[in-house]
PDB file with one MODEL, atoms N, CA, C and O in Angstrom:
MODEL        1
ATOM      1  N   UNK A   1      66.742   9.821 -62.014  1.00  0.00           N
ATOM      2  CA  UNK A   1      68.114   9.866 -61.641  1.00  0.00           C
ATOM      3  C   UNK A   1      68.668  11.270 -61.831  1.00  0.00           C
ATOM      4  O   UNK A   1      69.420  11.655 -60.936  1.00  0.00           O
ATOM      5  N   UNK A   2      68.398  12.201 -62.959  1.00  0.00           N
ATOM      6  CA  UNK A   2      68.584  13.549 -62.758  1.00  0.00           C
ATOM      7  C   UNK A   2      68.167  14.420 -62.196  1.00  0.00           C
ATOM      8  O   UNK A   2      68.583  15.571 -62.331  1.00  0.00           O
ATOM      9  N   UNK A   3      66.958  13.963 -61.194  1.00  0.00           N
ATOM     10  CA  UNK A   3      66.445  14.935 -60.202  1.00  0.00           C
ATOM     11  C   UNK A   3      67.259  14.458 -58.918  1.00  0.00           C
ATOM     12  O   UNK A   3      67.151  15.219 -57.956  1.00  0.00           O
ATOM     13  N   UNK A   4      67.940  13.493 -58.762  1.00  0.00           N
ATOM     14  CA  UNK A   4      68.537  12.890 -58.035  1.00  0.00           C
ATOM     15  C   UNK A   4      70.017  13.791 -57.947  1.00  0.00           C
ATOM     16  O   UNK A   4      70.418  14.250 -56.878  1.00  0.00           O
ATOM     17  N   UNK A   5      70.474  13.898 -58.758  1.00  0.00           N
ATOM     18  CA  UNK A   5      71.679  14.312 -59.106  1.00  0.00           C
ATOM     19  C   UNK A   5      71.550  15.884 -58.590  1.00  0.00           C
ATOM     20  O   UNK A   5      72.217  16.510 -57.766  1.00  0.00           O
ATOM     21  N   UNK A   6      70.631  16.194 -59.259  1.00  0.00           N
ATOM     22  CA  UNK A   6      70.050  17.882 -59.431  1.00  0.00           C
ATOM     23  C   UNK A   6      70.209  18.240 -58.132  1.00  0.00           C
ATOM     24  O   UNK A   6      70.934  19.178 -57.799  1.00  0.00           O
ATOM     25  N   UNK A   7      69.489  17.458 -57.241  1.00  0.00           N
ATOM     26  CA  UNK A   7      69.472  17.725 -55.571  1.00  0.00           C
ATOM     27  C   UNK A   7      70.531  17.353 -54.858  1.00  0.00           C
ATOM     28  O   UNK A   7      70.562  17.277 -53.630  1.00  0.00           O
ATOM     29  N   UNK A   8      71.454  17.105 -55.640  1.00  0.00           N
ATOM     30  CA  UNK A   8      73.241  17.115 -55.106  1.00  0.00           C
ATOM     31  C   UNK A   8      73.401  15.542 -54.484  1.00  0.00           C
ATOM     32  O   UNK A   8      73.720  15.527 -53.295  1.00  0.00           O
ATOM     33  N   UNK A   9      73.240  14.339 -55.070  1.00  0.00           N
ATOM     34  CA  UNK A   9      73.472  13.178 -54.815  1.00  0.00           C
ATOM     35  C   UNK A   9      74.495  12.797 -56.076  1.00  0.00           C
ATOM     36  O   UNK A   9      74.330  12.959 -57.285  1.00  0.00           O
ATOM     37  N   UNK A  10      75.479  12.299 -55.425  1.00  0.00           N
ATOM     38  CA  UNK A  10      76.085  11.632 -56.178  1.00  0.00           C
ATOM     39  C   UNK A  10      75.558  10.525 -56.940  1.00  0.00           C
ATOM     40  O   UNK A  10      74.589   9.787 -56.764  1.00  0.00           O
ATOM     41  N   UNK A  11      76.847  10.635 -58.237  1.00  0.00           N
ATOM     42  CA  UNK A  11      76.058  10.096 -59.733  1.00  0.00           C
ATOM     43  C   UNK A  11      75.782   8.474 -58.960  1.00  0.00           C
ATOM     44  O   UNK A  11      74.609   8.112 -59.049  1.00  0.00           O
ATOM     45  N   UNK A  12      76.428   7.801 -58.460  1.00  0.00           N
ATOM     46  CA  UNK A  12      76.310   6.385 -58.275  1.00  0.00           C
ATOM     47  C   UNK A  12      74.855   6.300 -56.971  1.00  0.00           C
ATOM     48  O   UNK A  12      73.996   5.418 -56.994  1.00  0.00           O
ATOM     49  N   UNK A  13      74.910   7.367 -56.007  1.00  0.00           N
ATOM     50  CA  UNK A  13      73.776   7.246 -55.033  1.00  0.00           C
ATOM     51  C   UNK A  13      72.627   7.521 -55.687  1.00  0.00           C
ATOM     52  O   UNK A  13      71.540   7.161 -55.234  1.00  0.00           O
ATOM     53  N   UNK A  14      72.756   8.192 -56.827  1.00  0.00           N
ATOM     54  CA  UNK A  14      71.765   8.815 -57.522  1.00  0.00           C
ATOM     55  C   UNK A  14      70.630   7.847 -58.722  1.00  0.00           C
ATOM     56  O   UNK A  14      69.449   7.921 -59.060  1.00  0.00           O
ATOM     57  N   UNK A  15      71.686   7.070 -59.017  1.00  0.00           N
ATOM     58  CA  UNK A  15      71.316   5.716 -60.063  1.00  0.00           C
ATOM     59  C   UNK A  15      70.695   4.471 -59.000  1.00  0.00           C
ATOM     60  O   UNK A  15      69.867   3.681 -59.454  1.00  0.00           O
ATOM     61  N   UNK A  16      71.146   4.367 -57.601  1.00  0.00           N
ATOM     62  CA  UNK A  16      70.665   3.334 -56.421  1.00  0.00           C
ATOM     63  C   UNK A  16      69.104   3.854 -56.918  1.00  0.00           C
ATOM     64  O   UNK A  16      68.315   3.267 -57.659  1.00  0.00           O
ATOM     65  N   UNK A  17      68.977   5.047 -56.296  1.00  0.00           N
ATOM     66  CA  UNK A  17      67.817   5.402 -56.162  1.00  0.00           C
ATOM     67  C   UNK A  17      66.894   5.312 -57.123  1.00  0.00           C
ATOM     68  O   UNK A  17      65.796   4.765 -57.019  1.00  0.00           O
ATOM     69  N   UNK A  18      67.430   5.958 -58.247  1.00  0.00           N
ATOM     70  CA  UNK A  18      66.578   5.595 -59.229  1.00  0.00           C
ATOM     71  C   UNK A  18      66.273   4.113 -59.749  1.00  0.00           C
ATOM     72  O   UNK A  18      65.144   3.887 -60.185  1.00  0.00           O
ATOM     73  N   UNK A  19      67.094   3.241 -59.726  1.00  0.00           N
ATOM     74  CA  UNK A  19      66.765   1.644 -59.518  1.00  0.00           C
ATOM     75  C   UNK A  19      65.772   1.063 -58.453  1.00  0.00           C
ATOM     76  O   UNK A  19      65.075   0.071 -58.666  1.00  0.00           O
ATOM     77  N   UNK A  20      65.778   1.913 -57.070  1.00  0.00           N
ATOM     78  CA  UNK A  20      65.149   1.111 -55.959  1.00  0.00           C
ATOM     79  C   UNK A  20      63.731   1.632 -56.115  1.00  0.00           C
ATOM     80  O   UNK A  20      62.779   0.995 -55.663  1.00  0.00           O
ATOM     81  N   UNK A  21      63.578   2.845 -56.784  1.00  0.00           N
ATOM     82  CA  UNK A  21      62.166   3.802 -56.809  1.00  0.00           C
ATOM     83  C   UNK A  21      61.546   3.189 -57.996  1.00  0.00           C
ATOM     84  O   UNK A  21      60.330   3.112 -57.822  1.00  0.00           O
ATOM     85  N   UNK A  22      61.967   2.665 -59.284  1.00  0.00           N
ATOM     86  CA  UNK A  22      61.146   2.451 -60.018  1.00  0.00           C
ATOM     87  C   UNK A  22      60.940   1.112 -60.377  1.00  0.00           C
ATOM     88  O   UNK A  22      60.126   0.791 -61.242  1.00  0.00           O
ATOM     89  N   UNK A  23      62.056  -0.171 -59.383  1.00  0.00           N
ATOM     90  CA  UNK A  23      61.863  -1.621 -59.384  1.00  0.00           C
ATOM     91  C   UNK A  23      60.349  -2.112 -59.449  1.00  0.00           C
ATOM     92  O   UNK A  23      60.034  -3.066 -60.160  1.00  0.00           O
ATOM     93  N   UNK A  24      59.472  -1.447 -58.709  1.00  0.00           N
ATOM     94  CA  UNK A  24      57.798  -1.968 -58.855  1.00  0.00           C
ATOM     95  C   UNK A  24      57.926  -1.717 -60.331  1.00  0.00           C
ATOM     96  O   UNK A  24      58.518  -2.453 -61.120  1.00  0.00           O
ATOM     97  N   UNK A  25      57.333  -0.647 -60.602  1.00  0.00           N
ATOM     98  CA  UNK A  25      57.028  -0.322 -61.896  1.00  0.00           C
ATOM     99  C   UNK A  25      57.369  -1.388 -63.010  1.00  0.00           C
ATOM    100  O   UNK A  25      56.489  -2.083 -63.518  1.00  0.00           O
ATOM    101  N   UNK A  26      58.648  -1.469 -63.342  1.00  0.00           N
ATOM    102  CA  UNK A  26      59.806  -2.254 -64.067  1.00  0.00           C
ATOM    103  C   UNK A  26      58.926  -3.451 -64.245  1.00  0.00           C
ATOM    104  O   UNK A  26      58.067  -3.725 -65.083  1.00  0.00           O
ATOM    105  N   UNK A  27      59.623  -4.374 -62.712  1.00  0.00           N
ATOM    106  CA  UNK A  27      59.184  -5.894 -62.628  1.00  0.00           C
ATOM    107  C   UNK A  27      57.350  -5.782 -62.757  1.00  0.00           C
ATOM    108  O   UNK A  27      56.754  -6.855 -62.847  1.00  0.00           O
ATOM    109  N   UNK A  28      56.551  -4.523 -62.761  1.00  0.00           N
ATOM    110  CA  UNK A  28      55.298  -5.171 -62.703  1.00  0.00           C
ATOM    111  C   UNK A  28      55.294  -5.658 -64.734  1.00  0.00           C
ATOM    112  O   UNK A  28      55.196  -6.745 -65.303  1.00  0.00           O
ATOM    113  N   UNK A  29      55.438  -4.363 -65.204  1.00  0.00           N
ATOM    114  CA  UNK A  29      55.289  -4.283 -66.687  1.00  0.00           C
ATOM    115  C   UNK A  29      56.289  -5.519 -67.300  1.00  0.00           C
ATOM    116  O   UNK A  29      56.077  -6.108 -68.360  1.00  0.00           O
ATOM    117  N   UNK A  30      57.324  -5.746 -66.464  1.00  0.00           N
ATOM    118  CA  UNK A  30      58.115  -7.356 -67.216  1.00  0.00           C
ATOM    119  C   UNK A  30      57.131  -8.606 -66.980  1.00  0.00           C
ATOM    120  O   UNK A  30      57.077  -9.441 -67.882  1.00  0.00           O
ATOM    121  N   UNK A  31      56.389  -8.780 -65.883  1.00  0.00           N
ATOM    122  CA  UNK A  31      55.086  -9.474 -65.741  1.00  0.00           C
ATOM    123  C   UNK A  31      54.373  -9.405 -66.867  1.00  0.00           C
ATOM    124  O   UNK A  31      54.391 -10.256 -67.757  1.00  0.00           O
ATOM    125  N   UNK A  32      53.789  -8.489 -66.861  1.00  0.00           N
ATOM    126  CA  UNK A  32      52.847  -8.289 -68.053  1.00  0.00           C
ATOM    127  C   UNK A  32      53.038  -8.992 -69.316  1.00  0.00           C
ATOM    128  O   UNK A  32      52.322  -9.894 -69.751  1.00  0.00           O
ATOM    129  N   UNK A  33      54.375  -8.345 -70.019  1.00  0.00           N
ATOM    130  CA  UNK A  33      54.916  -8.429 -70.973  1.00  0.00           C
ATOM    131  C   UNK A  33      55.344 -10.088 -71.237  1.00  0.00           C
ATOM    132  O   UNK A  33      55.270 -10.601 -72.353  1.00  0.00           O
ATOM    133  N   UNK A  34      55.838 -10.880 -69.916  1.00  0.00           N
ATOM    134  CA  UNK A  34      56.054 -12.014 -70.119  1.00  0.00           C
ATOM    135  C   UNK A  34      55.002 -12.863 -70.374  1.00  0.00           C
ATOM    136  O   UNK A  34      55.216 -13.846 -71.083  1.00  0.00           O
ATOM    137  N   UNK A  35      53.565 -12.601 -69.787  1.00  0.00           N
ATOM    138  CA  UNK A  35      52.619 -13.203 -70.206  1.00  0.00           C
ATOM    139  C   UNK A  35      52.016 -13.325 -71.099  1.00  0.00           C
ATOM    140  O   UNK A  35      51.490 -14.374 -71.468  1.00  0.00           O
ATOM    141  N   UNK A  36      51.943 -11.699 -71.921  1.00  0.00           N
ATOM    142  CA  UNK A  36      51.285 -11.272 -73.071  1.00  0.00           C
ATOM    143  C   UNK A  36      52.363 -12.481 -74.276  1.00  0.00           C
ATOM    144  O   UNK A  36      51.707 -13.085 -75.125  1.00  0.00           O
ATOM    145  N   UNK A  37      53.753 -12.699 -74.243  1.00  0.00           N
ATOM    146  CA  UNK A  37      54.679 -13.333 -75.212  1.00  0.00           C
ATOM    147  C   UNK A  37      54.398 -14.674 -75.150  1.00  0.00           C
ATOM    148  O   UNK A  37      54.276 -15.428 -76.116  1.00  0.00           O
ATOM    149  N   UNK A  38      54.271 -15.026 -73.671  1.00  0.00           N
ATOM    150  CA  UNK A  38      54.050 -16.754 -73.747  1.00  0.00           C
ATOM    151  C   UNK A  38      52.543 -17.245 -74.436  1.00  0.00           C
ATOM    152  O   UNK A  38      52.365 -18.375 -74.890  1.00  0.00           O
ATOM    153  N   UNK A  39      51.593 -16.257 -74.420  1.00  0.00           N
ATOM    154  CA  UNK A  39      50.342 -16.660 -75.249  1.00  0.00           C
ATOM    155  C   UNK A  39      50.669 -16.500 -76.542  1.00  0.00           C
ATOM    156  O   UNK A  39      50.050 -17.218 -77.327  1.00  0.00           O
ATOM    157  N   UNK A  40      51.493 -15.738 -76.999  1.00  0.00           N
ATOM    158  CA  UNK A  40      52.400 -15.944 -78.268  1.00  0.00           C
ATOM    159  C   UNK A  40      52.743 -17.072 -78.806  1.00  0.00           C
ATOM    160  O   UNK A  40      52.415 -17.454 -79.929  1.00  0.00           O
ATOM    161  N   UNK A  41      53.679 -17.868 -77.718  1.00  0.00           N
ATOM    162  CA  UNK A  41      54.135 -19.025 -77.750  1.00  0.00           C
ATOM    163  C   UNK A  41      53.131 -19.855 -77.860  1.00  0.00           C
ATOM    164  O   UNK A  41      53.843 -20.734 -78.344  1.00  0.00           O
ATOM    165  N   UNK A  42      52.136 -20.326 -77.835  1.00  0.00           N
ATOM    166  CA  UNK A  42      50.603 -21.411 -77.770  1.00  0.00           C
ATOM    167  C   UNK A  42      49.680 -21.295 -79.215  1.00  0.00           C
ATOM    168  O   UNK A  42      48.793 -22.107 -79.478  1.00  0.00           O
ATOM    169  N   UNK A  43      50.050 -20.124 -80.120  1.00  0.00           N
ATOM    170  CA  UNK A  43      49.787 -20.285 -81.197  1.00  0.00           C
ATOM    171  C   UNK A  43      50.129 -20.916 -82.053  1.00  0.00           C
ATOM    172  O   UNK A  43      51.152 -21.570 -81.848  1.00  0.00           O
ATOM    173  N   UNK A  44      49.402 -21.048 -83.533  1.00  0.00           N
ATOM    174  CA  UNK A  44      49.861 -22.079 -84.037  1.00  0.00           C
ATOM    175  C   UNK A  44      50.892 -21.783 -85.439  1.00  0.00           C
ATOM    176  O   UNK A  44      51.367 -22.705 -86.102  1.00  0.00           O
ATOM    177  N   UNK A  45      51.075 -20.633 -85.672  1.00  0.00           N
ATOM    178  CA  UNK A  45      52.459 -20.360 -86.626  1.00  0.00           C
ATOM    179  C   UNK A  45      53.495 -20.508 -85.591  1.00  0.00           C
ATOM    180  O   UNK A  45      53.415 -20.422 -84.365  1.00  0.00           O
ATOM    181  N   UNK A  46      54.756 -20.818 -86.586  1.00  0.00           N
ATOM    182  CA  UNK A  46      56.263 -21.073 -86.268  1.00  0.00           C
ATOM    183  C   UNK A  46      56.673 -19.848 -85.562  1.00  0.00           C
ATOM    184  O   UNK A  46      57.011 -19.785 -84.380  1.00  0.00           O
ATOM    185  N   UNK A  47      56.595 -18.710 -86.560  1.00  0.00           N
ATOM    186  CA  UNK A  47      57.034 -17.318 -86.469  1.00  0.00           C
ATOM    187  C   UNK A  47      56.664 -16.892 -85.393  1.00  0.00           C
ATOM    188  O   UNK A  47      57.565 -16.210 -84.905  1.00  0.00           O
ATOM    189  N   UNK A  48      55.518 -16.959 -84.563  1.00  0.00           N
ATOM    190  CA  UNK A  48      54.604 -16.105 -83.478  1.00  0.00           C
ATOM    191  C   UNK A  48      55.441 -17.141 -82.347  1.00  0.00           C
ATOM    192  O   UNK A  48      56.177 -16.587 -81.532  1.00  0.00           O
ATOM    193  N   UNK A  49      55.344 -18.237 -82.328  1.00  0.00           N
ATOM    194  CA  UNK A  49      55.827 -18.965 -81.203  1.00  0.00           C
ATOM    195  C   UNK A  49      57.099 -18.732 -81.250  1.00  0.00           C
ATOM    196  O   UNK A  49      57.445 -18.495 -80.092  1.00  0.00           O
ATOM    197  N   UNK A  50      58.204 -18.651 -82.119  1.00  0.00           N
ATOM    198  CA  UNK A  50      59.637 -17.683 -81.985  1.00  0.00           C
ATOM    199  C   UNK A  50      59.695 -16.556 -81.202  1.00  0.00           C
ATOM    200  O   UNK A  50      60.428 -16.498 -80.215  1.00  0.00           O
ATOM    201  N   UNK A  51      59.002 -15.677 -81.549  1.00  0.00           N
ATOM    202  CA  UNK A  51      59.016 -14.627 -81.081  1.00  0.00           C
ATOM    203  C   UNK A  51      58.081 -14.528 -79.726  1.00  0.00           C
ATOM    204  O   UNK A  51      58.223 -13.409 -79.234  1.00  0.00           O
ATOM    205  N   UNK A  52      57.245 -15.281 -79.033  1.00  0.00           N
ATOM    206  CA  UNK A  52      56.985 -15.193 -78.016  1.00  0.00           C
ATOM    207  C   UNK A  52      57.943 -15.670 -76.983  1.00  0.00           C
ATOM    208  O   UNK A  52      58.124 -15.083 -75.917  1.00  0.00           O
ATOM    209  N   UNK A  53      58.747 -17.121 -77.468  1.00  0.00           N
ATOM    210  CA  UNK A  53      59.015 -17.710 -76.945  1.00  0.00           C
ATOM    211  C   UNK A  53      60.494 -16.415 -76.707  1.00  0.00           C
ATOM    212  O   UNK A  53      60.627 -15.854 -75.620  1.00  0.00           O
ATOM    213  N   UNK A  54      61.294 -16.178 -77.688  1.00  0.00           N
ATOM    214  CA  UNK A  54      62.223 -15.286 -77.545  1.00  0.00           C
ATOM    215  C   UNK A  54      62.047 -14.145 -77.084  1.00  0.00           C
ATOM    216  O   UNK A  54      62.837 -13.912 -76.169  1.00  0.00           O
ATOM    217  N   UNK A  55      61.308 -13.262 -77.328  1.00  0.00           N
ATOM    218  CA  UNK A  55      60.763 -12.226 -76.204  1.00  0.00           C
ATOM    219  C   UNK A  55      60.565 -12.280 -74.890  1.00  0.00           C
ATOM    220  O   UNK A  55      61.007 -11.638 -73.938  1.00  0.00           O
ATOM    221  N   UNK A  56      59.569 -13.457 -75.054  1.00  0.00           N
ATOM    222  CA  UNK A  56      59.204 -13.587 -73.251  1.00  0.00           C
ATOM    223  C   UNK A  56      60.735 -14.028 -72.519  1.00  0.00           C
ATOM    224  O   UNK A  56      61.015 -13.357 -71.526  1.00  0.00           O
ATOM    225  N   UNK A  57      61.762 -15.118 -72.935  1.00  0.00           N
ATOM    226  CA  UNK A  57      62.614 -15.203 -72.408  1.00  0.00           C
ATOM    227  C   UNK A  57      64.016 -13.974 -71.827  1.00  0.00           C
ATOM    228  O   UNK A  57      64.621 -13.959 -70.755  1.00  0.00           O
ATOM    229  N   UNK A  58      64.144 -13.083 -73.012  1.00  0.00           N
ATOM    230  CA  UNK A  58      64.589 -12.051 -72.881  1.00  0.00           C
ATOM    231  C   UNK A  58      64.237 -11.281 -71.866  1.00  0.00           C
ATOM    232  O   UNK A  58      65.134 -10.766 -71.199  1.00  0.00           O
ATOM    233  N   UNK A  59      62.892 -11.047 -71.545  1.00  0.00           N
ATOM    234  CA  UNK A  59      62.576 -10.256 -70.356  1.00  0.00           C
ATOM    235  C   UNK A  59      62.395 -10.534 -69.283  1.00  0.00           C
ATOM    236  O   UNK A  59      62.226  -9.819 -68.296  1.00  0.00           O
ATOM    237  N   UNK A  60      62.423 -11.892 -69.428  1.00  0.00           N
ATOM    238  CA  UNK A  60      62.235 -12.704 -68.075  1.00  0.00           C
ATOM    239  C   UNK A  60      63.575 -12.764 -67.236  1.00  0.00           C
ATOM    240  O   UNK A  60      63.742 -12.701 -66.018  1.00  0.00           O
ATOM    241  N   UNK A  61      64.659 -12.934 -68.485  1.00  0.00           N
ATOM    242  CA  UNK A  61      66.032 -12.860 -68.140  1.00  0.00           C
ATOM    243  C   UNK A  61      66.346 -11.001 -67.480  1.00  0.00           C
ATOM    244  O   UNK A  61      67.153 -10.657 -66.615  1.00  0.00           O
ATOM    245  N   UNK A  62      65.582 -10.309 -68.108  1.00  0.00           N
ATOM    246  CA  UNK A  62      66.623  -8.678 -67.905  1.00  0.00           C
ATOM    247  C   UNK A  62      65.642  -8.621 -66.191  1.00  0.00           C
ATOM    248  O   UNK A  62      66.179  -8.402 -65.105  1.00  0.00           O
ATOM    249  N   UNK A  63      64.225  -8.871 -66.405  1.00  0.00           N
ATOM    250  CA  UNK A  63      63.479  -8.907 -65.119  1.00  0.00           C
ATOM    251  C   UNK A  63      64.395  -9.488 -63.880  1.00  0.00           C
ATOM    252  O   UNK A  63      64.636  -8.792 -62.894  1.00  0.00           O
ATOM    253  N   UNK A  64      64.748 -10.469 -63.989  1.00  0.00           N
ATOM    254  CA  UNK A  64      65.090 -11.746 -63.208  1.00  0.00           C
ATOM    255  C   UNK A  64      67.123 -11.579 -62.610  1.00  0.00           C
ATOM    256  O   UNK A  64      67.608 -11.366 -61.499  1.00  0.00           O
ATOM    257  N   UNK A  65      67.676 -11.771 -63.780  1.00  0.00           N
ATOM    258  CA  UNK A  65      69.026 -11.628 -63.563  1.00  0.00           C
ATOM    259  C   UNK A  65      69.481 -10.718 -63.787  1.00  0.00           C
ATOM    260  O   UNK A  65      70.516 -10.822 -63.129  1.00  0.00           O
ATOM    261  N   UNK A  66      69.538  -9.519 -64.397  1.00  0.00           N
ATOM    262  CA  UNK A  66      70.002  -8.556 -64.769  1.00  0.00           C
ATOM    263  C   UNK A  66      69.581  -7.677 -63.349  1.00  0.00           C
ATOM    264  O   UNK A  66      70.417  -7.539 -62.456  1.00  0.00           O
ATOM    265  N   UNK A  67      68.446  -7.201 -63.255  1.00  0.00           N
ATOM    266  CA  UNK A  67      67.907  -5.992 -62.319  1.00  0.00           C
ATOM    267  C   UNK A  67      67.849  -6.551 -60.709  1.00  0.00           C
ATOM    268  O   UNK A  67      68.013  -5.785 -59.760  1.00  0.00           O
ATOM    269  N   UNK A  68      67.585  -8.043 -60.551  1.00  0.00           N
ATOM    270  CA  UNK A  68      67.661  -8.874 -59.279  1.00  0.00           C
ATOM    271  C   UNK A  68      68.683  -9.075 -58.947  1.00  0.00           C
ATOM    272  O   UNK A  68      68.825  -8.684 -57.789  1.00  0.00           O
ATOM    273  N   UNK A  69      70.039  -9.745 -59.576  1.00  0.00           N
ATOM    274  CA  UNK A  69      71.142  -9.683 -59.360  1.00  0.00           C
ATOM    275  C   UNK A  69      72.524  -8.852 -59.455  1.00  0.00           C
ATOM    276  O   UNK A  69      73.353  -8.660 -58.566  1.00  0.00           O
ATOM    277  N   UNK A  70      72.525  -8.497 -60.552  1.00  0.00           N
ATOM    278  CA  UNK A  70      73.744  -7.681 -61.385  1.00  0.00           C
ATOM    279  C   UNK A  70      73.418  -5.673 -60.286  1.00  0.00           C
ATOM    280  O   UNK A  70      74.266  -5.051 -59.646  1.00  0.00           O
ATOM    281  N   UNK A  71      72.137  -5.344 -60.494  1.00  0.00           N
ATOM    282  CA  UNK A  71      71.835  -4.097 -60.549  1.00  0.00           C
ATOM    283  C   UNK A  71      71.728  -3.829 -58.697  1.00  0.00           C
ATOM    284  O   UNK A  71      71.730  -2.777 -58.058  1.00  0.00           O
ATOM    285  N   UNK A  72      71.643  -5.242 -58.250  1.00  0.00           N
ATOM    286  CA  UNK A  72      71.706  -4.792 -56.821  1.00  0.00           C
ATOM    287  C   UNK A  72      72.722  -4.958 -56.227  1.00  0.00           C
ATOM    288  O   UNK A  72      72.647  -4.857 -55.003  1.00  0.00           O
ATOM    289  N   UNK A  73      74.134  -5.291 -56.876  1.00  0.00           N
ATOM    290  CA  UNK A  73      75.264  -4.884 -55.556  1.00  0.00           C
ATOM    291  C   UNK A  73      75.408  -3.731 -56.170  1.00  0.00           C
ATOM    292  O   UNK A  73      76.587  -3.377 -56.150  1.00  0.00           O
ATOM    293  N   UNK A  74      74.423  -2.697 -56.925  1.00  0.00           N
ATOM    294  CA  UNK A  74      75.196  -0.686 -56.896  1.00  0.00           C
ATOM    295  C   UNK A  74      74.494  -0.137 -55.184  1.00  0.00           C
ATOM    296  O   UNK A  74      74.713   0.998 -54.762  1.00  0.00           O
TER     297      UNK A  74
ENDMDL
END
């Protein structure tokens, strides 16, 4: 987004871009990450299945509603 800027795009055209250029990236590694937490969740302490289960949901949520919905009417 600051090479964006740098090359004379405005701050808001400048943040589009940087959202639309690195969405692969993002949603691939929230993949990842959601899978790596839910095998979390299938273990057999309390603590590990908390925290998979709460992790994986968290990112599933910022993946999902946050960057899919919220981040695309900029």
């Amino acid at each position: 987004m600051r090479e964006a800027v740098d090359r004379g795009l405005k701050t808001e055209a400048a943040v589009a871009h940087g959202i639309k250029t690195t969405a692969g990236t993002v949603t691939s590694a929230a993949v990842v990450m959601v899978a790596v937490f839910a095998i979390f969740a299938t273990l057999s302490q309390i603590e590990l299945k908390q925290l998979g289960v709460g992790l994986g949901a968290a990112i599933l949520i910022d993946a999902t509603l946050v960057r899919a919905v919220l981040l695309r009417r900029r």
